[in-house]
FIDOBA-714101 format. One record per atom (N, C-alpha, C): x, y, z. Coordinates in steps of 0.001 Angstrom, whole numbers, plus 500000, padded with zeros to 6 digits. Example, Ala and Ser with C-alpha at 12.3 -4.5 7.8 and 13.67 -1.06 7.14 Angstrom:
2
513190494310507800/512300495500507800/513200496700507800/512850497750507080/513670498940507140/512900500030507870/
END
This chain:
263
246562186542560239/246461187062558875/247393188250558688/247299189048559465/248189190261559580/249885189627559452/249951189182560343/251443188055560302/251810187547558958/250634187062558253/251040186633556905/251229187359555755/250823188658555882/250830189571555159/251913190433555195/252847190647556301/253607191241556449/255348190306556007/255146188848556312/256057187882555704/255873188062554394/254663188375553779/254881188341552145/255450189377551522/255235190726552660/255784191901552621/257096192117552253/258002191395553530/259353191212553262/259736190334552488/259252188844551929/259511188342550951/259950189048549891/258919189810549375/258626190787548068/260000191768547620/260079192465549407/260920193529549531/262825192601549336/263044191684549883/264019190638549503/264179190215547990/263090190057547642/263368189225546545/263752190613545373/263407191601545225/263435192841544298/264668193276544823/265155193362545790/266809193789546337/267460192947545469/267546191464545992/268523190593545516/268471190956543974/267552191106543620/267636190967541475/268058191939541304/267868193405542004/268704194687541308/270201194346541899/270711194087542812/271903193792543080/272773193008542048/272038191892541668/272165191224540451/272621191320539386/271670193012539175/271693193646537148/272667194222537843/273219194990539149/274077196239538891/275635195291538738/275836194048539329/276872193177539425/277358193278537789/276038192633537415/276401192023535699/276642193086534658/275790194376534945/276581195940534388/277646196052534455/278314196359535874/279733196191536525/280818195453535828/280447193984535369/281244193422534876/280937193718533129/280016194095532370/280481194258531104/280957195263531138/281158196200531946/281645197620531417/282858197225531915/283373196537532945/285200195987532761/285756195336531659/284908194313531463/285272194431529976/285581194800529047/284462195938528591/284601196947527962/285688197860528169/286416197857529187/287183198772529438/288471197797529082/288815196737529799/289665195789529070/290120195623527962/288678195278526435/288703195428525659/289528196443524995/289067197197525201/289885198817524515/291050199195525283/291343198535526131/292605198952526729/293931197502525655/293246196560525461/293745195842524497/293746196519522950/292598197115522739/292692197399521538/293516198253520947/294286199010522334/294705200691522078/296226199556522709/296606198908523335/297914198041523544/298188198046521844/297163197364521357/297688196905519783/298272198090518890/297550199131518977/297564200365518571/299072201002518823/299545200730519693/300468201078520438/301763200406519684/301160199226519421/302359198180519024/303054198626517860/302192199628516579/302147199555515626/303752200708515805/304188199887514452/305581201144514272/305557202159513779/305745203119514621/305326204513513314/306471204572511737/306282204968510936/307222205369509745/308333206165510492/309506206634509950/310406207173509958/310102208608510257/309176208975509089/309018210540508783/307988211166509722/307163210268510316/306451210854511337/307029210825512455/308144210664512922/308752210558514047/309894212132514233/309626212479515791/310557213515516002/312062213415515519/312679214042514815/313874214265514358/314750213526515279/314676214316516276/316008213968517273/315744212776518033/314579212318517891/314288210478518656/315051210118517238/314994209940516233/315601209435514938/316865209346514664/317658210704515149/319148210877514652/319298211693515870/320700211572515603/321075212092517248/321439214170517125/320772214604517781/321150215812517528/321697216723518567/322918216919517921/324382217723519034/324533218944518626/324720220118519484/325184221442519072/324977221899517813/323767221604517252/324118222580515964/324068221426514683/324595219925514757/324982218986514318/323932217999514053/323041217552513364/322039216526513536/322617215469512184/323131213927512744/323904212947512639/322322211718512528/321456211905511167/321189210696510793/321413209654509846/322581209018510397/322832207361509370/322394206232509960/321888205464508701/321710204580508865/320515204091510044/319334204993509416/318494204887510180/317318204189510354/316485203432511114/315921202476511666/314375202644511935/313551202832511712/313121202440510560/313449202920509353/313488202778508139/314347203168506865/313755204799506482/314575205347506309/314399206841505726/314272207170504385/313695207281504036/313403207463502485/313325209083502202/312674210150503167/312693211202502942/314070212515503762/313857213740503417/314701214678504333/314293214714505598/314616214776506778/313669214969507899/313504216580508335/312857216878508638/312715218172509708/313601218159510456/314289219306510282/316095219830510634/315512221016511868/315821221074513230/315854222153514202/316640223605513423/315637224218513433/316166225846512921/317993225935512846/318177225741513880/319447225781514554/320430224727513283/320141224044513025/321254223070512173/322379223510511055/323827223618511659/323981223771510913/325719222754509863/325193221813510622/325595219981509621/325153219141509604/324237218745508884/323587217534508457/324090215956507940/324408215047508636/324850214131508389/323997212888508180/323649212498506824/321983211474506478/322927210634505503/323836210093505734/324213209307504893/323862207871505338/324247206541504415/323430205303504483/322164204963505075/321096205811504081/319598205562504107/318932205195502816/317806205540502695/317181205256501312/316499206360501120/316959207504501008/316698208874500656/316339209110498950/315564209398498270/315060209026496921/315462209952496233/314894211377497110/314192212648496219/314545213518497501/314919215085496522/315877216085497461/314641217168496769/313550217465497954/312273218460497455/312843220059497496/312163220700496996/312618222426497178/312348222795498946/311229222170499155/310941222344500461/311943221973501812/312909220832501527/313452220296502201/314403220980503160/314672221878502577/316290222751502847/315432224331503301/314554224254502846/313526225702502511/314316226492503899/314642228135503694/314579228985504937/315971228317505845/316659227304505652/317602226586506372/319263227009506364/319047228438506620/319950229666505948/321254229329507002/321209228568508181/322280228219508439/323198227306508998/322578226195507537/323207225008507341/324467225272506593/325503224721506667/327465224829506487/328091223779505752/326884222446506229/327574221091505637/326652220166505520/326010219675503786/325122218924504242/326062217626503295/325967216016503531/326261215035503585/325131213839503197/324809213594502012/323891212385501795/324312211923500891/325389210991501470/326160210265500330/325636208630500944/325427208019500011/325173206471500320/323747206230500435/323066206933499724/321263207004499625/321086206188498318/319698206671498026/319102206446496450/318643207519495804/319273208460495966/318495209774495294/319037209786493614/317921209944493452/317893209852491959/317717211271490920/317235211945491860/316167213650491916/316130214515492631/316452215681492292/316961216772493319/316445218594492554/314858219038493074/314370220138492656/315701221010492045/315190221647490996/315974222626490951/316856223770491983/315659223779492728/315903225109493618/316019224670494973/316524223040495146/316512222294496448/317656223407497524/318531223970496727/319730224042497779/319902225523497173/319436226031496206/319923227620495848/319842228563496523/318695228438498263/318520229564498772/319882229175500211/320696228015500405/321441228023501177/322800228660500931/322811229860501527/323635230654501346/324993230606502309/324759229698502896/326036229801503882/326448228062503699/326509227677502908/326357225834502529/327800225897502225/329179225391502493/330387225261502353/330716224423501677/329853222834502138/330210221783501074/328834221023501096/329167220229500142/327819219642499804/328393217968499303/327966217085499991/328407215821499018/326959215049499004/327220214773497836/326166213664497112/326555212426496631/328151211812496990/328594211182496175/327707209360496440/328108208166495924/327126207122495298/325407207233495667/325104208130494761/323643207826494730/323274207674493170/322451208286492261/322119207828491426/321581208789490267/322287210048490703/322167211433489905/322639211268488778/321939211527487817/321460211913486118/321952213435486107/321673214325486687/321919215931486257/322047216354487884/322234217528487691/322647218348488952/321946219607488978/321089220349490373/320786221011490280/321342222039490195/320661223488490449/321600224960490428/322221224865492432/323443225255492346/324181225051493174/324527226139494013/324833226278495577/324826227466496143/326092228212495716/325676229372495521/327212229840495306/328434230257496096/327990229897497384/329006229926498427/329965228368498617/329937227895497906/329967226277497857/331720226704498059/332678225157498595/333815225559498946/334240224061498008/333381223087498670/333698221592498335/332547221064497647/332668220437496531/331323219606495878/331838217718495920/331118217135496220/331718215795495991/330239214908495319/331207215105493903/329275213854493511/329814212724492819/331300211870493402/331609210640492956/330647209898492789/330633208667491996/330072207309492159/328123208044492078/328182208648490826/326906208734490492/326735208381488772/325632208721488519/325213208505486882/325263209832486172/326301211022486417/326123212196485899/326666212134484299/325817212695483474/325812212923482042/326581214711481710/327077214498480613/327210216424480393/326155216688480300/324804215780479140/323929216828479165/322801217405480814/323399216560481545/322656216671482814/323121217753483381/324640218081483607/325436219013484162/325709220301483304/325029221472483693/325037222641482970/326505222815482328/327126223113481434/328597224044481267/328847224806482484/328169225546482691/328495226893483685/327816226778484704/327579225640485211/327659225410486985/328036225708487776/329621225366487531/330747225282488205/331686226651488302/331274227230487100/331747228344486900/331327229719487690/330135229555488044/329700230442489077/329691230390490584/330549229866490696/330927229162492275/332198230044492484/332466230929492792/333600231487493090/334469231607493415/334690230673494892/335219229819495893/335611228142495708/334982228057494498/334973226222494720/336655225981494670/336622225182495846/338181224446495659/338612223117495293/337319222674496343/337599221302496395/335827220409494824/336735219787493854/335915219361492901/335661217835493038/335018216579492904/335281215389492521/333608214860492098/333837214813490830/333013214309489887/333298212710489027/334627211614489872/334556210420489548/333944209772489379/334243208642488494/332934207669488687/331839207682488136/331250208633487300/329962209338486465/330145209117485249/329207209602483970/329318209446482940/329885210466482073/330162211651482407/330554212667481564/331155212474480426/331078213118479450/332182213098477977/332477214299477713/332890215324478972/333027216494478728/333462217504479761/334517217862479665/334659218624481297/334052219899481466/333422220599482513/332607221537482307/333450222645482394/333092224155482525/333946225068482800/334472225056483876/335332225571484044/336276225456485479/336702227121485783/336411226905487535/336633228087488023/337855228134488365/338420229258488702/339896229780488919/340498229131490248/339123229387491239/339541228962492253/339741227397493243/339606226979491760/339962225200492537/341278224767492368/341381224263493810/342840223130493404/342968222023493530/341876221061493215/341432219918493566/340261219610492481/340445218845491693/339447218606490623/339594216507490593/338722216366490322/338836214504490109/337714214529489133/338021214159487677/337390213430486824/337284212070486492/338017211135487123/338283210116486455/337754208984486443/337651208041485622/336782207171485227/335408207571485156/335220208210484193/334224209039483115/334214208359481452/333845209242480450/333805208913479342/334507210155478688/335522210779479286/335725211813478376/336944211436477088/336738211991476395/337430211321475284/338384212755474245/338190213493474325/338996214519474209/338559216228474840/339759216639474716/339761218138475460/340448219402474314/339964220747474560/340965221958474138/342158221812474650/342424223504473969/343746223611474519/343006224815475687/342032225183475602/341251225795476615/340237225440477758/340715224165477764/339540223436478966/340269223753479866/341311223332480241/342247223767481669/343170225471481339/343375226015480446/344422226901480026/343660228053479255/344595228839478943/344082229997477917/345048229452476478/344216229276475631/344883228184474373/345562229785473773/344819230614473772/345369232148472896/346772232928474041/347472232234474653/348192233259475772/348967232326476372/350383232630476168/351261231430476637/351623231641478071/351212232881478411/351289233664479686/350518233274481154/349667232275480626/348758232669481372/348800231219482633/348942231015483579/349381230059484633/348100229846485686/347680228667485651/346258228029486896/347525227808487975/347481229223488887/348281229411490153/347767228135491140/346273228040491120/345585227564492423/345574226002491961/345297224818490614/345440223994490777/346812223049491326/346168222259491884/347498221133492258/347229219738491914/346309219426491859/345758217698491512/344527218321490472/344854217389489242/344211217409487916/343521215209488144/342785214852488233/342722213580487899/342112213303486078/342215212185485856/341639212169484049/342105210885484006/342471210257484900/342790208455484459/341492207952484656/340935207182483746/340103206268483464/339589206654482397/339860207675481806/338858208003480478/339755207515479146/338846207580478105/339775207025477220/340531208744476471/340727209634477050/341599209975476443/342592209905476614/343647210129475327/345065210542475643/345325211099475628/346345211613476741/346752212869477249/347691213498476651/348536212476475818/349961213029474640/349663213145473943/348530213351473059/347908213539472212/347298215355472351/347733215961473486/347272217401473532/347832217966474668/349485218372474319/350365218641474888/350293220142475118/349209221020474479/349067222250474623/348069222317476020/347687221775476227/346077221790477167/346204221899478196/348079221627479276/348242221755480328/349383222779480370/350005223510479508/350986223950479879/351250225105481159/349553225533480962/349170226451482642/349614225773483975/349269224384483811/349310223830485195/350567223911485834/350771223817486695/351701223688488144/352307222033487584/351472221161487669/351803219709487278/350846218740486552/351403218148485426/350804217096484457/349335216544484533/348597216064484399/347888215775485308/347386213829485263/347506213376486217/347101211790486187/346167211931485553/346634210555484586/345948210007483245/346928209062482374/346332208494481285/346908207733480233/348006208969479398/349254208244479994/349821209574478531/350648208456477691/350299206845477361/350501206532476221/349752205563475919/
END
């Protein structure tokens, strides 16, 4: 009897081992699972492409000495990116850049050359670029500008070919407060009106516009036969419908004639 009691003993003690061994196996394996699972779930996660704008600058565009070079960038750029303190030439041309914010440029006191020509910008804050004080040139040319904002006044070169610029978009006296401007080209736009002009350009391109007549004071001093534009050298005005023999007083300042229709 004792004998039999002690076989049932270890029976008992066997049989309660084997079944917890059992649950801890089958725990074991859902929690690999579980761990599987989410290691798949976070693979997928992984897969996903981030946007453009959430991505570090310099994984995006390549950034050299001072120089940050994003064209034509992959996933598509629609906004300005976050520029390293340090930048000071910006190269963002062929993207889909929309809108030029006040914020964009903000504090970016020594940027020299910025370049977003071949975008879609349509819109550009007033005060996008007024606090860049050391900005030399600036091109905007084929995008899709209606008006122009207020402009740095250290500016050397402006280039806003191959846009939709209107006079009433473009102040009169823009251009005129630029002190330095040399280099001008406003082709390709809608104007019917040339704006004031500073002393110090010798490089102007209007042409193929809508302008349709001029003073004898748009380029000259109409009251002063004296008076000579030392610094221009290239006048453009071909494509507009004016004629140019038709207002033989209007260049006599210049150095030389300027390309256009003169019959």
């Amino acid at each position: 009897m004792m004998h039999l009691r002690t076989l049932l003993f270890i029976s008992a003690v066997l049989s309660w081992t084997l079944s917890s061994a059992r649950d801890e196996t089958t725990e074991a394996r859902n929690v690999e699972g579980d761990v599987q699972d989410y290691d798949i779930v976070q693979g997928r996660e992984e897969a996903v492409v981030p946007e453009a704008f959430d991505m570090p600058t310099c994984l995006l565009c390549v950034c050299l000495s001072g120089s940050v070079y994003c064209e034509e960038v992959s996933p598509d750029m629609s906004a300005v990116p976050t520029l390293p303190k340090e930048t000071a030439y910006l190269y963002a041309r062929f993207n889909k850049i929309t809108k030029i914010n006040n914020k964009d440029f903000a504090d970016m006191t020594t940027l020299k050359t910025i370049d977003l020509s071949r975008n879609l910008i349509a819109e550009i804050e007033d005060g996008a670029f007024s606090r860049l004080t050391n900005l030399a040139e600036l091109i905007l040319s084929n995008n899709r500008l209606t008006k122009l904002p207020t402009l740095p006044v250290g500016l050397v070169s402006f280039n806003a070919n191959f846009n939709k610029l209107t006079t009433q978009g473009v102040k009169s006296t823009v251009f005129k407060k630029i002190p330095n401007l040399t280099y001008l080209y406003l082709g390709n736009n809608e104007l019917t009106a040339v704006p004031q002009l500073p002393e110090s350009l010798h490089t102007v391109h209007l042409h193929n516009n809508k302008i349709a007549t001029i003073t004898d004071e748009t380029f000259c001093q109409g009251n002063t036969s004296y008076y000579i534009r030392s610094n221009m050298f290239e006048l453009r005005l071909d494509g507009n419908p004016i004629m140019l023999w038709k207002h033989p007083n209007s260049f006599v300042c210049l150095q030389s004639l300027p390309i256009g229709w003169n019959n």
